[in-house]
N, CA, C and O atoms as a GROMACS GRO file, in nm:
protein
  556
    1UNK      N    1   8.822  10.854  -7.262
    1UNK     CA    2   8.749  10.800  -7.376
    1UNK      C    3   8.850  10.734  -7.470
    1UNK      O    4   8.968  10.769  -7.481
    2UNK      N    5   8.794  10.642  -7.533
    2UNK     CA    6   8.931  10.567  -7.625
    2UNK      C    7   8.939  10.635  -7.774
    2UNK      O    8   8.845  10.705  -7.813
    3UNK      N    9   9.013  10.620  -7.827
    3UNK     CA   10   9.013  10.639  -7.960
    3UNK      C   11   8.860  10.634  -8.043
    3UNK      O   12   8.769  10.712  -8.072
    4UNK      N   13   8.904  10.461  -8.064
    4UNK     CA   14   8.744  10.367  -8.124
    4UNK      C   15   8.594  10.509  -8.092
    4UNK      O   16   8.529  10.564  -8.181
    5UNK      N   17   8.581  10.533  -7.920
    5UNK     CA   18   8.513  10.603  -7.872
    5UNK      C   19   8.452  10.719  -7.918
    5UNK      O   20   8.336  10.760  -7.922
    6UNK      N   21   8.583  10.770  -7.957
    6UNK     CA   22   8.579  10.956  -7.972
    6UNK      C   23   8.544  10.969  -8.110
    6UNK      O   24   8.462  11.054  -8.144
    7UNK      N   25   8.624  10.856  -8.232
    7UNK     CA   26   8.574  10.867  -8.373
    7UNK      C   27   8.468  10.826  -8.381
    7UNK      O   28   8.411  10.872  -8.480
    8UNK      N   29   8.381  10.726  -8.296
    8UNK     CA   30   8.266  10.706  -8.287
    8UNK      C   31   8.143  10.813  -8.247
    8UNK      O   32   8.027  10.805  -8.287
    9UNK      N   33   8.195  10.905  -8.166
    9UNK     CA   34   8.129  11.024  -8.095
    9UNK      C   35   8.108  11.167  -8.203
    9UNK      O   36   8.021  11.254  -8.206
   10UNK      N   37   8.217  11.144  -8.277
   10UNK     CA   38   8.272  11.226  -8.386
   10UNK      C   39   8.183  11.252  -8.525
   10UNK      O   40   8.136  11.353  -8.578
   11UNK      N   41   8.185  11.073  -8.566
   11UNK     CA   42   8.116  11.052  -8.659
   11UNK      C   43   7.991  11.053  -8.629
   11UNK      O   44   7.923  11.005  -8.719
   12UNK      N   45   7.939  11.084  -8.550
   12UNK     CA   46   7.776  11.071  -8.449
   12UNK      C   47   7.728  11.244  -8.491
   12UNK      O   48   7.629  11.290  -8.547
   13UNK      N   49   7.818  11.289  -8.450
   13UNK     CA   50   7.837  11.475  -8.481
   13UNK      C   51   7.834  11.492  -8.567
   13UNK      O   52   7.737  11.547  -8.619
   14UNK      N   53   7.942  11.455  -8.636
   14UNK     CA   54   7.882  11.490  -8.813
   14UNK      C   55   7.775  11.437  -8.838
   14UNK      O   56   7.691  11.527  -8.840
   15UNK      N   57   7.711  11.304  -8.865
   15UNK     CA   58   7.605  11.266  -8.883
   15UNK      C   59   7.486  11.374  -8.892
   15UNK      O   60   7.439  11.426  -8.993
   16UNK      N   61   7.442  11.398  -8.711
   16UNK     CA   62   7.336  11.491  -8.702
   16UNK      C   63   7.367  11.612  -8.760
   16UNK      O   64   7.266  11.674  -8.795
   17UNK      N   65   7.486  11.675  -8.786
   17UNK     CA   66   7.444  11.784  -8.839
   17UNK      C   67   7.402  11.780  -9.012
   17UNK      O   68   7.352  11.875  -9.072
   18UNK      N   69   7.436  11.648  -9.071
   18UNK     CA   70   7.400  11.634  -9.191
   18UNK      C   71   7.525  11.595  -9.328
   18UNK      O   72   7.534  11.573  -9.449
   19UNK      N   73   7.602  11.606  -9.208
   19UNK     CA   74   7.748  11.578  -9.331
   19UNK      C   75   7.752  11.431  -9.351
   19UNK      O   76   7.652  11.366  -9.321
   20UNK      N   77   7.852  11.376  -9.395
   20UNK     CA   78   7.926  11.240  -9.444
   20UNK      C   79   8.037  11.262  -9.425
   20UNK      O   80   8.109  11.358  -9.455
   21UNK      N   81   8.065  11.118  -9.343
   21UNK     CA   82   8.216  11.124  -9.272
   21UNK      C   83   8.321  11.022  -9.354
   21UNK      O   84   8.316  10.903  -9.386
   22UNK      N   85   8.396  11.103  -9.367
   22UNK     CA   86   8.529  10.991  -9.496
   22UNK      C   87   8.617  10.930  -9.349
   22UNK      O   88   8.649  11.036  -9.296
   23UNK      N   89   8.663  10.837  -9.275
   23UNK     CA   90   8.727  10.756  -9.237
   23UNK      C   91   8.838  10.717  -9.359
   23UNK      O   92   8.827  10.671  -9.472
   24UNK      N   93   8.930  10.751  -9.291
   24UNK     CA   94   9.064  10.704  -9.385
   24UNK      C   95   9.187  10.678  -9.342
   24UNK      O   96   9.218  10.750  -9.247
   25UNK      N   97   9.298  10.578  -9.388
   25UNK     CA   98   9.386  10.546  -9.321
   25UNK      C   99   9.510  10.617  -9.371
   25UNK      O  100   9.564  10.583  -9.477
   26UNK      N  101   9.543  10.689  -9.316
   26UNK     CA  102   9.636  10.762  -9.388
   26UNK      C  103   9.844  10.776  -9.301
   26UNK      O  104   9.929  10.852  -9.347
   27UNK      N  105   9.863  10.700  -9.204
   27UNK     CA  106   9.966  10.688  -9.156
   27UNK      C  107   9.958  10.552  -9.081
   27UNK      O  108   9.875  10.516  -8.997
   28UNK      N  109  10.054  10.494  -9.127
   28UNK     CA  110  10.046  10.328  -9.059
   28UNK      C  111  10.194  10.261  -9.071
   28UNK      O  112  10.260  10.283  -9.173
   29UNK      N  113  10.243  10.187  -8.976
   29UNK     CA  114  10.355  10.089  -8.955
   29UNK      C  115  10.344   9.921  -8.966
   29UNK      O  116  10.261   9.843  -8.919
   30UNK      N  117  10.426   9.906  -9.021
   30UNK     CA  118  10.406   9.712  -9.011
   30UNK      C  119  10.543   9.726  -8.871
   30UNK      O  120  10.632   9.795  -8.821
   31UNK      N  121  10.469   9.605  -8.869
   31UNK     CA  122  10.512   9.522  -8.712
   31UNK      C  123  10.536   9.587  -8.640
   31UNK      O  124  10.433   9.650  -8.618
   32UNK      N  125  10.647   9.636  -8.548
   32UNK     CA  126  10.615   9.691  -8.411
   32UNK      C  127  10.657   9.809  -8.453
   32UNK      O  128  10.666   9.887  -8.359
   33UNK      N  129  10.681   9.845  -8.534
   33UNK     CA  130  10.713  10.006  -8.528
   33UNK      C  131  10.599  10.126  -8.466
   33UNK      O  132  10.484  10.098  -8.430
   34UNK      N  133  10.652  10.245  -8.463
   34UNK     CA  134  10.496  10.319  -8.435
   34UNK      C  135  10.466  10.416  -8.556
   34UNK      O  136  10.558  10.473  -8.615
   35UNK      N  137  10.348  10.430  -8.588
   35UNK     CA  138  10.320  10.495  -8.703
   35UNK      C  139  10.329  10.647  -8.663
   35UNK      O  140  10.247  10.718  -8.604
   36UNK      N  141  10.435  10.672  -8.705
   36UNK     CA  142  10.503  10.861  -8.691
   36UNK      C  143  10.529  10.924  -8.792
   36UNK      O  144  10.593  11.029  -8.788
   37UNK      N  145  10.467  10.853  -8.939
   37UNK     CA  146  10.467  10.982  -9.115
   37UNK      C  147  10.393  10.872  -9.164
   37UNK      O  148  10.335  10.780  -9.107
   38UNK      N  149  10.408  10.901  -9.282
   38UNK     CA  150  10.307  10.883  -9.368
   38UNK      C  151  10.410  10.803  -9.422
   38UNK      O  152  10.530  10.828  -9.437
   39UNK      N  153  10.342  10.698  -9.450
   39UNK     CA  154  10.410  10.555  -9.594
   39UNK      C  155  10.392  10.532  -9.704
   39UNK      O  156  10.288  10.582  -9.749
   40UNK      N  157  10.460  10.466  -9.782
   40UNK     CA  158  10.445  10.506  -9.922
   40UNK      C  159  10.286  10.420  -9.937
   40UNK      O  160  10.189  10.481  -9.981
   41UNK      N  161  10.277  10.290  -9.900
   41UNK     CA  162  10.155  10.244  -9.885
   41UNK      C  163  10.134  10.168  -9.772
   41UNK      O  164  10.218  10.151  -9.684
   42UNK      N  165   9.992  10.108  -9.775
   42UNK     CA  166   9.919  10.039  -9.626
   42UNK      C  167  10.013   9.915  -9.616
   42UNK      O  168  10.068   9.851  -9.706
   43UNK      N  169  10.015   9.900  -9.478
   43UNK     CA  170  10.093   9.783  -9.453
   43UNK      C  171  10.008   9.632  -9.465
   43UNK      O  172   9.893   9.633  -9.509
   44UNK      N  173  10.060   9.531  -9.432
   44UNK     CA  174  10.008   9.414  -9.439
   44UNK      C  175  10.004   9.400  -9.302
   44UNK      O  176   9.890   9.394  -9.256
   45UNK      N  177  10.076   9.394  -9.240
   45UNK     CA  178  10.090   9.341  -9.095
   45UNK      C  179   9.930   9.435  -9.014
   45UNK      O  180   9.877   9.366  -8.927
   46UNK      N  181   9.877   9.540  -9.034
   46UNK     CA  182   9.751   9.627  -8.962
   46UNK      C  183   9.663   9.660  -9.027
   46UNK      O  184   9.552   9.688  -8.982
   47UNK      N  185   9.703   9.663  -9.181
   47UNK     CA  186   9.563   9.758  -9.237
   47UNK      C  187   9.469   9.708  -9.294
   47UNK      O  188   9.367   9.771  -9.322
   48UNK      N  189   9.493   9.553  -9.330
   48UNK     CA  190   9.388   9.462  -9.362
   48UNK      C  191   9.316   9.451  -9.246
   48UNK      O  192   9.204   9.500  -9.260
   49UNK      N  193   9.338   9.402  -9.129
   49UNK     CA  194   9.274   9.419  -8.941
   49UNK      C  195   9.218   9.556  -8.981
   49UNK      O  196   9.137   9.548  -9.073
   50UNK      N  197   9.235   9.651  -8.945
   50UNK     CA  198   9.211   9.812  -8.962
   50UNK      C  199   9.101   9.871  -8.980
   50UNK      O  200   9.038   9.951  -8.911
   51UNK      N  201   9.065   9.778  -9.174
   51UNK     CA  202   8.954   9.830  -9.239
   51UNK      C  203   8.856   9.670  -9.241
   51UNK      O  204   8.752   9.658  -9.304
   52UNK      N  205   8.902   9.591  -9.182
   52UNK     CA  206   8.781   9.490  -9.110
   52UNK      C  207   8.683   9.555  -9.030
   52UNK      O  208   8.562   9.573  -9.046
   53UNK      N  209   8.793   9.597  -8.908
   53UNK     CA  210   8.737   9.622  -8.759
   53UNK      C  211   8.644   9.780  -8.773
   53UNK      O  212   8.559   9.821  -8.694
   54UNK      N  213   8.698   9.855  -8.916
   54UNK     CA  214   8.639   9.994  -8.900
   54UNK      C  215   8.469   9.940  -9.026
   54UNK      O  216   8.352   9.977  -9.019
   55UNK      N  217   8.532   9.852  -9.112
   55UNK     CA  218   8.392   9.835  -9.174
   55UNK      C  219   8.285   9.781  -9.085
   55UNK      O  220   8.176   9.837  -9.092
   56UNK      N  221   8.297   9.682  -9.003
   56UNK     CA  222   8.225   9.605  -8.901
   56UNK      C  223   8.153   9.704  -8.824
   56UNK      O  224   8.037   9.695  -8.785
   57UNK      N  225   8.280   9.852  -8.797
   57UNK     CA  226   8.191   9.909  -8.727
   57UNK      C  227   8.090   9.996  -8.798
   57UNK      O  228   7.987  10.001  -8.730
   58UNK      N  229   8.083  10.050  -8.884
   58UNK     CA  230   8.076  10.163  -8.982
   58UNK      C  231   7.950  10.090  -9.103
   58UNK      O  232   7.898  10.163  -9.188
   59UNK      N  233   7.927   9.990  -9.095
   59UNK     CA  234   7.877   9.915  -9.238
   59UNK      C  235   7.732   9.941  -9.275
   59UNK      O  236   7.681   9.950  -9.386
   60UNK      N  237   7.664   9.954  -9.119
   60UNK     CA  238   7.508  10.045  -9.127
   60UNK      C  239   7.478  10.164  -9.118
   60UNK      O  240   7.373  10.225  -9.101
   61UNK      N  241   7.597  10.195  -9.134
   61UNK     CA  242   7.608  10.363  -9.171
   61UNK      C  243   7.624  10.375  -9.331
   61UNK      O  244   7.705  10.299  -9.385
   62UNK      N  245   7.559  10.454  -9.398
   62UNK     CA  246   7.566  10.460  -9.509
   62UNK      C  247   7.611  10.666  -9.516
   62UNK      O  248   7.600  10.752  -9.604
   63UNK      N  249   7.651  10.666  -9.400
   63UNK     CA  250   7.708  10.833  -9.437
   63UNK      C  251   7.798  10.862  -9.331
   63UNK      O  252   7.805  10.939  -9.235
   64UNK      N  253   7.902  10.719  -9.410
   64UNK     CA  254   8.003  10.657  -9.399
   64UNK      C  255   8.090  10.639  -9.490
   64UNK      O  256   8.088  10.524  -9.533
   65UNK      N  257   8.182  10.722  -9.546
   65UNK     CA  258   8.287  10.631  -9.667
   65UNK      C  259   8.410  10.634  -9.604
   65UNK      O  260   8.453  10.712  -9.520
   66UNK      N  261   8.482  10.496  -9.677
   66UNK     CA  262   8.600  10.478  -9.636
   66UNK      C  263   8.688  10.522  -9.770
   66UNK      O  264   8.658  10.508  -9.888
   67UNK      N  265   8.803  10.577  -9.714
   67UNK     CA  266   8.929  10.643  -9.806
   67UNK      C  267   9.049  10.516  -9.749
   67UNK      O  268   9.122  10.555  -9.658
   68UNK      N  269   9.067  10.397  -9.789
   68UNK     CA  270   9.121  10.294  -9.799
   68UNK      C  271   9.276  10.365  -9.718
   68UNK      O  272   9.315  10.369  -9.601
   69UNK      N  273   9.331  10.413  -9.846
   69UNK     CA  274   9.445  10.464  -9.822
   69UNK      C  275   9.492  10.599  -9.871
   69UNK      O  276   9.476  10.626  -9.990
   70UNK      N  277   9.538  10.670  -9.805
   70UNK     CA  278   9.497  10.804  -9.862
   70UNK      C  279   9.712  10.867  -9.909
   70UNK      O  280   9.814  10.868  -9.840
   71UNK      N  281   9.687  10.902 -10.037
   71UNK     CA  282   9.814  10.916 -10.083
   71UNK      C  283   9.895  10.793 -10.108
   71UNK      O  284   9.997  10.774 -10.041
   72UNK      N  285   9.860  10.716 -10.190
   72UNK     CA  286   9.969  10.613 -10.186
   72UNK      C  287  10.077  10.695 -10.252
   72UNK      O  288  10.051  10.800 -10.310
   73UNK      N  289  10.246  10.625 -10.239
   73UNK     CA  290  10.315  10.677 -10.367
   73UNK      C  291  10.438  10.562 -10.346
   73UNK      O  292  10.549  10.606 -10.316
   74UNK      N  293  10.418  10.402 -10.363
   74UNK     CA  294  10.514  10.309 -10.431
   74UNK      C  295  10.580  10.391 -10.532
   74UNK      O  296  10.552  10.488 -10.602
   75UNK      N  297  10.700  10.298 -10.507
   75UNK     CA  298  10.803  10.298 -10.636
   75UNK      C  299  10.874  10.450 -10.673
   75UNK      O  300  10.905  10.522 -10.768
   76UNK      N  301  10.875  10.442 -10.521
   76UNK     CA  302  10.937  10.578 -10.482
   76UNK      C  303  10.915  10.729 -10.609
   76UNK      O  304  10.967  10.814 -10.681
   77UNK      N  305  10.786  10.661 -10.552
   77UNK     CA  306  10.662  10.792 -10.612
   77UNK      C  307  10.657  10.833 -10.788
   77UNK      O  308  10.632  10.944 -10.835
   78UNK      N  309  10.683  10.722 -10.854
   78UNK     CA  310  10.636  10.699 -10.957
   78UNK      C  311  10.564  10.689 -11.026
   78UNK      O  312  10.479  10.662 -10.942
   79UNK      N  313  10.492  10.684 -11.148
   79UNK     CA  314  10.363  10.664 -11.210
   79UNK      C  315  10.431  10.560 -11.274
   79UNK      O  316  10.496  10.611 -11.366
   80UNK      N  317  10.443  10.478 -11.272
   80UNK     CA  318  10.499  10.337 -11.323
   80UNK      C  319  10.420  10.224 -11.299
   80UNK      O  320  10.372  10.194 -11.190
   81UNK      N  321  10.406  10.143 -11.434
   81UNK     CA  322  10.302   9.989 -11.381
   81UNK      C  323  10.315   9.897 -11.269
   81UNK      O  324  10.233   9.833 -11.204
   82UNK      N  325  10.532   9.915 -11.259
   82UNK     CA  326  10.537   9.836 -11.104
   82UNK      C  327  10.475   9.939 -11.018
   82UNK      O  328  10.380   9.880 -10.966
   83UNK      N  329  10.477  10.045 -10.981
   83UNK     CA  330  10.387  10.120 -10.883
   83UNK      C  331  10.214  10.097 -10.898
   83UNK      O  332  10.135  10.085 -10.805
   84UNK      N  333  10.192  10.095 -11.007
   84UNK     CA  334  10.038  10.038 -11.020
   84UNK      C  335  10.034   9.879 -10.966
   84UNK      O  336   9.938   9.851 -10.894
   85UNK      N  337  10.109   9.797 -10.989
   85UNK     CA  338  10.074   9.643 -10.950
   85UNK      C  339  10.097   9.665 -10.800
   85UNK      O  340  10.039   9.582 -10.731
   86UNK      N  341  10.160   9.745 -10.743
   86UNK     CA  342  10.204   9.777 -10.600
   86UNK      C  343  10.088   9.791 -10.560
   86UNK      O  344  10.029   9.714 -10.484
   87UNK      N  345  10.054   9.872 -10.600
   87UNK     CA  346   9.882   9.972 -10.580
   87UNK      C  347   9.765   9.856 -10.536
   87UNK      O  348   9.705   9.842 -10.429
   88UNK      N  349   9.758   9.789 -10.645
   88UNK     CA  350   9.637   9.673 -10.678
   88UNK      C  351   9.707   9.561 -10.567
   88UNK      O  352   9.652   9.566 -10.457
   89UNK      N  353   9.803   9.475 -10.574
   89UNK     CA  354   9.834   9.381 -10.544
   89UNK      C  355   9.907   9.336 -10.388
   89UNK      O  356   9.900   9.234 -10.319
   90UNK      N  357   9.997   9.499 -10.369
   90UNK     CA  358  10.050   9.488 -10.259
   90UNK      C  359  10.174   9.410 -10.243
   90UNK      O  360  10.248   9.411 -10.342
   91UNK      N  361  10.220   9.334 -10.123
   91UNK     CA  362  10.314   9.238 -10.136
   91UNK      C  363  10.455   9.333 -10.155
   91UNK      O  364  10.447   9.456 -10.150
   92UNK      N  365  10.560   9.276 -10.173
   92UNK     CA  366  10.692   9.327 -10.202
   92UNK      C  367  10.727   9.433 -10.364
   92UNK      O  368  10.739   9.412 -10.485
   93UNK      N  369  10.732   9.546 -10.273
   93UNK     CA  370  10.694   9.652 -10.408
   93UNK      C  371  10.854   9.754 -10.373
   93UNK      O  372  10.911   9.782 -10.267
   94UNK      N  373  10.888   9.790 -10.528
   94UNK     CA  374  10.968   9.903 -10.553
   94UNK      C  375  10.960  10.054 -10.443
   94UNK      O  376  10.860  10.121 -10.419
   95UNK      N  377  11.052  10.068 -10.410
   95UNK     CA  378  11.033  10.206 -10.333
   95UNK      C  379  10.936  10.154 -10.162
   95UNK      O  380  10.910  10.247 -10.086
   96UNK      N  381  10.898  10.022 -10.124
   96UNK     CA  382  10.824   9.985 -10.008
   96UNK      C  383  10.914   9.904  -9.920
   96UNK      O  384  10.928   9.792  -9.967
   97UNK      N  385  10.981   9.923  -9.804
   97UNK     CA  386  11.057   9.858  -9.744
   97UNK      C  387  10.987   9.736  -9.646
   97UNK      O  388  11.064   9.672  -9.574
   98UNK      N  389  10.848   9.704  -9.643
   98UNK     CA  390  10.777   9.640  -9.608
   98UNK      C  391  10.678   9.575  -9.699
   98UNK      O  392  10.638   9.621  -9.806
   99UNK      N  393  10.639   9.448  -9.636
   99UNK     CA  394  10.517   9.377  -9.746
   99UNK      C  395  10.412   9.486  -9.735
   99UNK      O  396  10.394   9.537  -9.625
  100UNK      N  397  10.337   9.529  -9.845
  100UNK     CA  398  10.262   9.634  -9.864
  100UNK      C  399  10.155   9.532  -9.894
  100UNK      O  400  10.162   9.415  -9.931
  101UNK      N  401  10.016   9.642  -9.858
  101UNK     CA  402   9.833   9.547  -9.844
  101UNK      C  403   9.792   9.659  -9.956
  101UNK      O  404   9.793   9.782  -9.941
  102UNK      N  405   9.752   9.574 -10.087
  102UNK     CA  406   9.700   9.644 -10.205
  102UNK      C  407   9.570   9.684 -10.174
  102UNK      O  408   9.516   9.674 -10.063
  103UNK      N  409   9.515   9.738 -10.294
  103UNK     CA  410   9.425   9.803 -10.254
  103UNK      C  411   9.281   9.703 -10.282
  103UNK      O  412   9.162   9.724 -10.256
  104UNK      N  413   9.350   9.589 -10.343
  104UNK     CA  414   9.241   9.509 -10.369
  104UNK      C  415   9.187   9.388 -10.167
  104UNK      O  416   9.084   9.374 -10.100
  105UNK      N  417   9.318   9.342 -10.158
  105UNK     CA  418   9.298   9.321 -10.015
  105UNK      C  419   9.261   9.410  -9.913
  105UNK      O  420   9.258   9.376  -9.795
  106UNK      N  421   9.233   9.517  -9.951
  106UNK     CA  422   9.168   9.632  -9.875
  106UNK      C  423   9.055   9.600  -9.913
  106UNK      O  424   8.993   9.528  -9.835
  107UNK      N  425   8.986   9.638 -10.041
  107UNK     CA  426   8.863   9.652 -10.068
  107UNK      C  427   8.816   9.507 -10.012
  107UNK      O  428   8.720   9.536  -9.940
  108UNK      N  429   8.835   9.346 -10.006
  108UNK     CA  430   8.803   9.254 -10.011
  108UNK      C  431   8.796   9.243  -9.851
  108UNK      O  432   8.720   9.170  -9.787
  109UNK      N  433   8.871   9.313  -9.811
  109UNK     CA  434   8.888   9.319  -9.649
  109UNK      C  435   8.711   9.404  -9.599
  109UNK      O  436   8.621   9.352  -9.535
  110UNK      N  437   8.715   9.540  -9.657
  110UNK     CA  438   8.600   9.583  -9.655
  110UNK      C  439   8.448   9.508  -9.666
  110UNK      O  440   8.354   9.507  -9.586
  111UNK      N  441   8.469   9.437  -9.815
  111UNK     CA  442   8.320   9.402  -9.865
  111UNK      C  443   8.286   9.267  -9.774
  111UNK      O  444   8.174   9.234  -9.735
  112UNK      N  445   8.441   9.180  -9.746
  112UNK     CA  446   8.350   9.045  -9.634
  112UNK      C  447   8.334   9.080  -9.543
  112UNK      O  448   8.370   9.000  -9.456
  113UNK      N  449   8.266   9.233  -9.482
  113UNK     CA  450   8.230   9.224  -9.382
  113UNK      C  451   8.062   9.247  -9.448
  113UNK      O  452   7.967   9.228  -9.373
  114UNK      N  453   8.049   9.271  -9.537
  114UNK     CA  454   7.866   9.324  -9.590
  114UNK      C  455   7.902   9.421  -9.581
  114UNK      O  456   7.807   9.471  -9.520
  115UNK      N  457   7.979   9.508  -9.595
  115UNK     CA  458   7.967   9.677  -9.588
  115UNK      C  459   7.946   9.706  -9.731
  115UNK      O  460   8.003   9.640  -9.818
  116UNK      N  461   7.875   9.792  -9.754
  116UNK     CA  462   7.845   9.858  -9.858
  116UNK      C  463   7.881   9.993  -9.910
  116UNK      O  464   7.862  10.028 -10.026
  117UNK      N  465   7.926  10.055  -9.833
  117UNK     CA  466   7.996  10.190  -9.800
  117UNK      C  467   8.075  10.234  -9.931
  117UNK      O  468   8.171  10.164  -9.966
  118UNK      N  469   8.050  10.313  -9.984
  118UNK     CA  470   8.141  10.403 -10.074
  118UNK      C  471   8.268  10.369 -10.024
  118UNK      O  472   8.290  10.386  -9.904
  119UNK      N  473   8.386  10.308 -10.128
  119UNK     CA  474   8.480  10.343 -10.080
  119UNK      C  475   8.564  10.449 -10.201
  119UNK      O  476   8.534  10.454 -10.320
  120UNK      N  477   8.654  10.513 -10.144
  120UNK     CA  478   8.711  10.563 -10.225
  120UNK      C  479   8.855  10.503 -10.271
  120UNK      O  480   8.873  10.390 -10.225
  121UNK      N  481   8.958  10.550 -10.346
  121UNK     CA  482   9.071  10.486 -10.386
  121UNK      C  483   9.156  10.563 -10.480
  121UNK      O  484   9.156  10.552 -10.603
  122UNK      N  485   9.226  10.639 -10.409
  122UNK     CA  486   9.310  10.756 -10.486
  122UNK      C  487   9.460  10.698 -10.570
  122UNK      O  488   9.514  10.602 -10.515
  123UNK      N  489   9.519  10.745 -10.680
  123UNK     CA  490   9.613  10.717 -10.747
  123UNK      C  491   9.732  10.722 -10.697
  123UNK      O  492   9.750  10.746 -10.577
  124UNK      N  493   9.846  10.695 -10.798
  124UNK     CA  494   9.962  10.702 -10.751
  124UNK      C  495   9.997  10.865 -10.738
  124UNK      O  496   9.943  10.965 -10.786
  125UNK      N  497  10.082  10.851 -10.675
  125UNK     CA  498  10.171  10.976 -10.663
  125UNK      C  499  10.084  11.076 -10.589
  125UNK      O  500  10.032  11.170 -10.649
  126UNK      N  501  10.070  11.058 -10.465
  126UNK     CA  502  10.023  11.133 -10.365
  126UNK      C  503   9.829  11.107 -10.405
  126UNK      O  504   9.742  11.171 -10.345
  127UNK      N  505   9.805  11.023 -10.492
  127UNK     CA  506   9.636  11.044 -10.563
  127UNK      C  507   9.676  11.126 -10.681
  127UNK      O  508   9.573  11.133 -10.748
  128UNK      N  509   9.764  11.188 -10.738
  128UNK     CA  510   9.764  11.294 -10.870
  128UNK      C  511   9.744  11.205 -10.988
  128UNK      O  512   9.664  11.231 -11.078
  129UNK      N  513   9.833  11.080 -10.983
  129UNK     CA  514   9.858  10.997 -11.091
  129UNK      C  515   9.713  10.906 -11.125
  129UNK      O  516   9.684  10.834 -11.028
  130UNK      N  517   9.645  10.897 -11.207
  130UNK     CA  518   9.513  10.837 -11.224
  130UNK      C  519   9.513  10.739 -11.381
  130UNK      O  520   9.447  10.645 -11.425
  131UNK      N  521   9.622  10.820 -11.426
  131UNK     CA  522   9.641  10.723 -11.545
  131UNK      C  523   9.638  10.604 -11.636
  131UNK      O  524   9.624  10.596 -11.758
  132UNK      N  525   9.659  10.487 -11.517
  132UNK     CA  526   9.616  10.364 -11.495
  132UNK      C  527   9.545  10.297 -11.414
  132UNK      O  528   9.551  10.174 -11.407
  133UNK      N  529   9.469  10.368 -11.342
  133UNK     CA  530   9.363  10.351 -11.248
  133UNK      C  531   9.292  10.280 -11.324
  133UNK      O  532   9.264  10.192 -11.243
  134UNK      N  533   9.234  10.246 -11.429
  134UNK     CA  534   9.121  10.162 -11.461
  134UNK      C  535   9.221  10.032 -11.503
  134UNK      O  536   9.175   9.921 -11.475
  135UNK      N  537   9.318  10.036 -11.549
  135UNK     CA  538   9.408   9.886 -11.619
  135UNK      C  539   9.406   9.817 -11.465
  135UNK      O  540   9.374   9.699 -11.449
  136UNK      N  541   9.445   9.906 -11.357
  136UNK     CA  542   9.437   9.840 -11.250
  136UNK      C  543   9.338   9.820 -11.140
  136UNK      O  544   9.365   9.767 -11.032
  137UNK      N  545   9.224   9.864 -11.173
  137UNK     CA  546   9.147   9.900 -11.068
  137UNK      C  547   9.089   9.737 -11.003
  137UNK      O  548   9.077   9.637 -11.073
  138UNK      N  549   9.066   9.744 -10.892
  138UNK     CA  550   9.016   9.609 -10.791
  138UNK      C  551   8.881   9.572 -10.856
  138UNK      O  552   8.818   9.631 -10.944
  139UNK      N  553   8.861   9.486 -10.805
  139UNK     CA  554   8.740   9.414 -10.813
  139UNK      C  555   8.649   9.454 -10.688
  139UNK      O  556   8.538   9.403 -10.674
   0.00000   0.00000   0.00000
């Protein structure tokens, strides 16, 4: 069975028994590396593809939410505004040794597919930091 398959089989299970399934991306690599820990944030090179291909699948499910990225912590885990513009904007960020996919090209990645899905969107510093979550929050 493939991956795609089994989270599909998965989320089918939860379903009937009555829960809501959070889908979330929470370990990822740009370019050929293989994703083996956790990053400070989503890459550009997969996770915009990622949360296309998972909203497309997921979008008439409404007990369905997506957790974008789970733990960011730019700017080598800071609560700092460059770690917030990291957050929102993505691109070449403090503490990210790769072009990083904000959270707004996430969400925008999500909504042109018609998905409607709850998404969620946790703060800096592992999600603890929430501080500037609204100065920065996506559209």
């Amino acid at each position: 069975m493939s991956t795609r398959a089994a989270i599909a089989s998965y989320v089918a299970a939860l379903n009937a028994a009555g829960l809501v399934a959070i889908l979330e991306l929470h370990w990822g690599a740009p370019g050929t590396q293989k994703a083996t820990a956790q990053t400070p944030m989503p890459d550009r090179d997969h996770s915009i593809t990622f949360w296309s291909q998972v909203a497309n699948a997921y979008k008439s499910n409404s007990s369905v939410i997506f957790e974008l990225f789970n733990e960011p912590y730019p700017d080598s885990n800071q609560n700092t505004p460059a770690g917030w513009q990291c957050w929102r904007d993505g691109g070449t960020c403090p503490g990210v040794d790769y072009q990083a996919a904000g959270m707004q090209e996430l969400v925008t990645a999500v909504r042109s597919t018609g998905a409607t899905n709850i998404i969620l969107l946790g703060g800096l510093q592992f999600s603890n930091a929430l501080s500037q979550w609204l100065t920065y929050k996506p559209n």
